[in-house]
N, CA and C of each residue as an Amber inpcrd file, in Angstrom:
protein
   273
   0.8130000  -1.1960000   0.0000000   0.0000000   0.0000000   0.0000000
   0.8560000   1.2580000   0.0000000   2.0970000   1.1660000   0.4910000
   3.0030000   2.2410000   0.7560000   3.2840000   2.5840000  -0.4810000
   3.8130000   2.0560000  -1.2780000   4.2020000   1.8570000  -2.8320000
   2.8660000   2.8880000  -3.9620000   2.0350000   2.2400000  -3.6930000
   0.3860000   2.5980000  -4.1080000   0.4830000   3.8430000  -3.9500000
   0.7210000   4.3150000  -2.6960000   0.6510000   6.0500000  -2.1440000
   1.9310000   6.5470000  -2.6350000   2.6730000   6.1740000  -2.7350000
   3.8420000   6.9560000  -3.5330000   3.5030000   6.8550000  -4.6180000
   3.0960000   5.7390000  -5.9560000   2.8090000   6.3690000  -7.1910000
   1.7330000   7.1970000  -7.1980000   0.3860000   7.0120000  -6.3480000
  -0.6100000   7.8940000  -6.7610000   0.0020000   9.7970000  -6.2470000
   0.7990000   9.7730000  -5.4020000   1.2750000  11.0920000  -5.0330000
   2.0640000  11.4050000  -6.2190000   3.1050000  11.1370000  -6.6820000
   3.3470000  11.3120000  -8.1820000   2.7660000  11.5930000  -9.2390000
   1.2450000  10.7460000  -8.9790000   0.3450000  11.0970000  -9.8850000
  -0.3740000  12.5750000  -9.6430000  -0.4390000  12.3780000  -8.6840000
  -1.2350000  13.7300000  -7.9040000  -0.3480000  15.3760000  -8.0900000
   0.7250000  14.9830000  -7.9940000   1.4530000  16.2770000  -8.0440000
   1.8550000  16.8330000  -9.8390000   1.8700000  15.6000000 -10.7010000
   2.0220000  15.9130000 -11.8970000   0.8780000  16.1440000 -12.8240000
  -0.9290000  16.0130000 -11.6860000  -1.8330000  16.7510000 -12.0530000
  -2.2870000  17.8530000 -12.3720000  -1.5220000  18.0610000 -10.9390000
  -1.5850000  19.4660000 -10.2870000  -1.0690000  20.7590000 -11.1810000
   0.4510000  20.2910000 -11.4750000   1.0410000  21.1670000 -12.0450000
   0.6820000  20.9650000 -13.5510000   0.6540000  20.3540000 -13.9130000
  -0.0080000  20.3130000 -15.6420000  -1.9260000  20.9550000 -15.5860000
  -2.5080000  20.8590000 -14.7480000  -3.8930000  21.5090000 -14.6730000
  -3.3670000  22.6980000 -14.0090000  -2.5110000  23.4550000 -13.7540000
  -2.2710000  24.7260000 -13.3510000  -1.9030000  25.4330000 -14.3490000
  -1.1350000  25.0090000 -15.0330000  -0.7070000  25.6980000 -16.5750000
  -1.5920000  25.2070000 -17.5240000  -2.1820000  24.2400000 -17.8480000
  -3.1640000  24.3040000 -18.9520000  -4.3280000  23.0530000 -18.0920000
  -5.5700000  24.2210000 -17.9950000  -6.3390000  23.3210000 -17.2830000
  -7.1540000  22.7500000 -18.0200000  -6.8070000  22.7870000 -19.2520000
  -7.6180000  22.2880000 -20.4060000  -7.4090000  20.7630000 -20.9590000
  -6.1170000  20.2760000 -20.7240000  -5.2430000  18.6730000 -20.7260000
  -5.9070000  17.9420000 -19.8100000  -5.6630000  18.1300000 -18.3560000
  -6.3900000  16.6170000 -17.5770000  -7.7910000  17.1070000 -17.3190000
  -8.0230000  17.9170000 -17.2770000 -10.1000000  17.8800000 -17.7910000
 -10.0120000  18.3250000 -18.9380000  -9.9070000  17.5300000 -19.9500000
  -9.9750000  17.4800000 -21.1520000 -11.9390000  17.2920000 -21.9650000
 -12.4490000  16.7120000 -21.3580000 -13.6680000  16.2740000 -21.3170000
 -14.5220000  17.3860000 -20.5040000 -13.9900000  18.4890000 -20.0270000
 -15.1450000  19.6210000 -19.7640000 -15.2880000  20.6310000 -20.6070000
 -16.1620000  21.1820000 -20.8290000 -15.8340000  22.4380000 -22.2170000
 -15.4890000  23.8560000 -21.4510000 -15.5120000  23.9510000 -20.0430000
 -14.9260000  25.0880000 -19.6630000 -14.3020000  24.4890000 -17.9870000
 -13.0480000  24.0690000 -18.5080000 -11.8110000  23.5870000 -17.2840000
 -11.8650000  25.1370000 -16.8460000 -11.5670000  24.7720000 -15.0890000
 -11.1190000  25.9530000 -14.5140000  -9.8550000  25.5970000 -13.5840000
  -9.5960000  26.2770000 -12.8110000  -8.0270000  25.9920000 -12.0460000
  -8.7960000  25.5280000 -10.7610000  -9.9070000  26.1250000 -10.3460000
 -10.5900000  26.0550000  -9.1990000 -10.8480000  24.1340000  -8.6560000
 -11.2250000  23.6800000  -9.8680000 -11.7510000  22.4590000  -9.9440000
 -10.6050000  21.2720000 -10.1480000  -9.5780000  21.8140000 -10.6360000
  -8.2660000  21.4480000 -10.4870000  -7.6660000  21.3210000  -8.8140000
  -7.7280000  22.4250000  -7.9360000  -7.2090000  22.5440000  -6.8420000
  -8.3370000  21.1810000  -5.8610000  -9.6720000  21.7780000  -6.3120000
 -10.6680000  20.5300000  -5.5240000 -10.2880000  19.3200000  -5.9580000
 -10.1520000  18.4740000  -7.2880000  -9.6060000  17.1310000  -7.7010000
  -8.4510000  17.0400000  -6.7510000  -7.2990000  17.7570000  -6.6560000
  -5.8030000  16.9570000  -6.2000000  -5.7630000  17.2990000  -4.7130000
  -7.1040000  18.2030000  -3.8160000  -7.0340000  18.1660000  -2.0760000
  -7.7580000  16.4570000  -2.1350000  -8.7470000  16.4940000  -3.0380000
  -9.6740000  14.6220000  -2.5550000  -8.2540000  13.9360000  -2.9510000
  -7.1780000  13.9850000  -3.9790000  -6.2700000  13.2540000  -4.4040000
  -5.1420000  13.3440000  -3.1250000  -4.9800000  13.8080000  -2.7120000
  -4.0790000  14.0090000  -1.5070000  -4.5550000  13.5430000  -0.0560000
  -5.8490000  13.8090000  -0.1970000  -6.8990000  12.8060000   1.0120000
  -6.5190000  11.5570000   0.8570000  -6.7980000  11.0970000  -0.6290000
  -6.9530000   9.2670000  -0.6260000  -5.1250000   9.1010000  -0.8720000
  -4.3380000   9.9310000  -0.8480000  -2.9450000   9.4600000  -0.5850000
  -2.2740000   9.3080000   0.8920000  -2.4260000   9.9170000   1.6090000
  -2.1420000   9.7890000   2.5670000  -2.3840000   9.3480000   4.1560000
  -4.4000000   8.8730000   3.3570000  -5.0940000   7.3950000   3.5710000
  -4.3240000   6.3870000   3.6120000  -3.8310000   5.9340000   2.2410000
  -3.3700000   5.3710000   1.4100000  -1.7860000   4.6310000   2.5490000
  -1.1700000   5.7170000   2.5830000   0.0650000   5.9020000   3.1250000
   0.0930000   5.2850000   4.6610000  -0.7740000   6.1590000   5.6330000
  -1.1830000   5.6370000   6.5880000  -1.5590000   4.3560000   7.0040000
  -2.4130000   3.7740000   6.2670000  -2.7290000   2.3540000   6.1580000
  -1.8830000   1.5270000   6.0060000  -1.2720000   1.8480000   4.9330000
   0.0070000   0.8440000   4.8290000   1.4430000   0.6380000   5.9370000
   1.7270000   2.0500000   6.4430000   2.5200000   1.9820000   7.7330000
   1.8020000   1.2020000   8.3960000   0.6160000   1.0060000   8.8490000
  -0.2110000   0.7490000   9.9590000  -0.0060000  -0.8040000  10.4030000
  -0.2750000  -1.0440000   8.8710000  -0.5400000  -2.7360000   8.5240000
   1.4050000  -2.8790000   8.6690000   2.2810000  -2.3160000   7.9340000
   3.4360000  -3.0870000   8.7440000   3.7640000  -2.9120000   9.6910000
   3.7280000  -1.9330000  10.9170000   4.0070000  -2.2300000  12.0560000
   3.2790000  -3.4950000  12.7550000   2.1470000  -3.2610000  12.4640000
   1.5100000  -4.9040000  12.6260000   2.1520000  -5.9760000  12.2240000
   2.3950000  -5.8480000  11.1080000   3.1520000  -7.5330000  10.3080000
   4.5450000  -7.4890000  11.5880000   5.3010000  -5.8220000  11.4580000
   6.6320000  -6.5630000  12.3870000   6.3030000  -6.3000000  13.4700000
   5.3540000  -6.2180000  14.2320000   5.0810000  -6.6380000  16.0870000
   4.9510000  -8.1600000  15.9920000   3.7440000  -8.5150000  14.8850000
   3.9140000  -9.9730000  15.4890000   4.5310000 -11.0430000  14.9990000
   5.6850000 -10.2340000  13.9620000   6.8220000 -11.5540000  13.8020000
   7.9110000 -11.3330000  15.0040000   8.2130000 -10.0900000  15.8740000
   9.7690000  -9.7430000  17.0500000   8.3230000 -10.4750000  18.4450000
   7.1950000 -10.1250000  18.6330000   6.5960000 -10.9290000  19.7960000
   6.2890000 -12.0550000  19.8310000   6.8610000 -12.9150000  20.4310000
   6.2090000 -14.8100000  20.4170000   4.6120000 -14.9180000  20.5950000
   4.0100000 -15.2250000  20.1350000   2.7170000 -15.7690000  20.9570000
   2.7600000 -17.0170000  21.4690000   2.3470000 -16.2000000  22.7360000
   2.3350000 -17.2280000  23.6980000   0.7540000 -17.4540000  24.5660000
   0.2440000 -19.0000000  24.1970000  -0.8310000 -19.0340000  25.1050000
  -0.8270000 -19.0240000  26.1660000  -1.8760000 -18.8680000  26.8130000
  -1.9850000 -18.2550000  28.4070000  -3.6370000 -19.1140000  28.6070000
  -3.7340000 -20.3660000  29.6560000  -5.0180000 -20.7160000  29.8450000
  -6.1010000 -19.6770000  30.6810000  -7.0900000 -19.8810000  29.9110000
  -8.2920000 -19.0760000  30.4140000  -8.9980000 -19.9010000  31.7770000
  -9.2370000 -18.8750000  32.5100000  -9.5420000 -19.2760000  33.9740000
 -11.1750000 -19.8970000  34.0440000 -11.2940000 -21.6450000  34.4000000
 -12.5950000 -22.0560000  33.9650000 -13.1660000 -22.1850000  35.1450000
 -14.2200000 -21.5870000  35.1940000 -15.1730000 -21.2150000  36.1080000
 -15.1190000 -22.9060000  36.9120000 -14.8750000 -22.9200000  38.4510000
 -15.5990000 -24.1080000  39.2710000 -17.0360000 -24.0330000  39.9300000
 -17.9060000 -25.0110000  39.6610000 -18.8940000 -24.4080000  40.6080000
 -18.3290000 -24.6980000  42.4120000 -19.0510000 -24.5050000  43.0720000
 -19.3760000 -23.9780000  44.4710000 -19.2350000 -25.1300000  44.8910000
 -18.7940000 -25.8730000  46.3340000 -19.7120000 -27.0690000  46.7390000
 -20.9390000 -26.8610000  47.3990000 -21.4320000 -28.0690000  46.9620000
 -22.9870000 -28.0470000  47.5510000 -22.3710000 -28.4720000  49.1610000
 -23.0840000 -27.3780000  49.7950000 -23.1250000 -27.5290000  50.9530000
 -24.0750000 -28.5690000  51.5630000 -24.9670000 -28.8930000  52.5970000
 -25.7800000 -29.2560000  53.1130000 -27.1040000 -29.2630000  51.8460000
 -27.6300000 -29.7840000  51.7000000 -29.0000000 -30.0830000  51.2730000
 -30.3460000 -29.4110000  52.0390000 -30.9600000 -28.7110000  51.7420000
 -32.0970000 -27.6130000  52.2630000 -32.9050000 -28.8410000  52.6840000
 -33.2060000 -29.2160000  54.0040000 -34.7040000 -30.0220000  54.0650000
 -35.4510000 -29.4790000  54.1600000 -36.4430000 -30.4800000  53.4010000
 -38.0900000 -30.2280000  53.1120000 -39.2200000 -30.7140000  54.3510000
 -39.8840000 -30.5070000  54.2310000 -40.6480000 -30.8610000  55.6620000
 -41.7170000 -31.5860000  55.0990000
């Protein structure tokens, strides 16, 4: 995932600057590109990168905690009942 967020940030920044100088190339498909709509595309593009980024640190500190910690079982404490004391007589 780390990998993922580094190309899409690459992607993101060589949006940026090519829709800043001609915002007419990567919204090519609008008939009136603005810069405005450019800046909104690459803040959501910078959201889902560093999502992106985060997640993936996340998940390997996980992978290397639990390859350096042993797991080790530990028995769970099983309930005894009570002794029966005396027997209640009935009359």
């Amino acid at each position: 995932m780390i990998t993922a967020s580094f190309d899409l940030a690459l992607w993101t920044i060589l949006f940026f600057i090519v829709g800043m100088i001609k915002p007419g190339w990567p919204l090519f498909f609008l008939k009136k590109p603005d810069r405005f709509l450019i800046v909104a595309i690459t803040t959501v593009f910078v959201m889902i990168t560093l999502t992106l980024w985060g997640e993936g640190s996340r998940q390997t500190k996980a992978e290397q905690a639990a390859k350096t910690t042993p797991q080790t079982v530990t028995p769970a404490p099983v309930p005894v009942p009570a002794p029966a004391s005396e027997t209640p007589k009935t009359k």
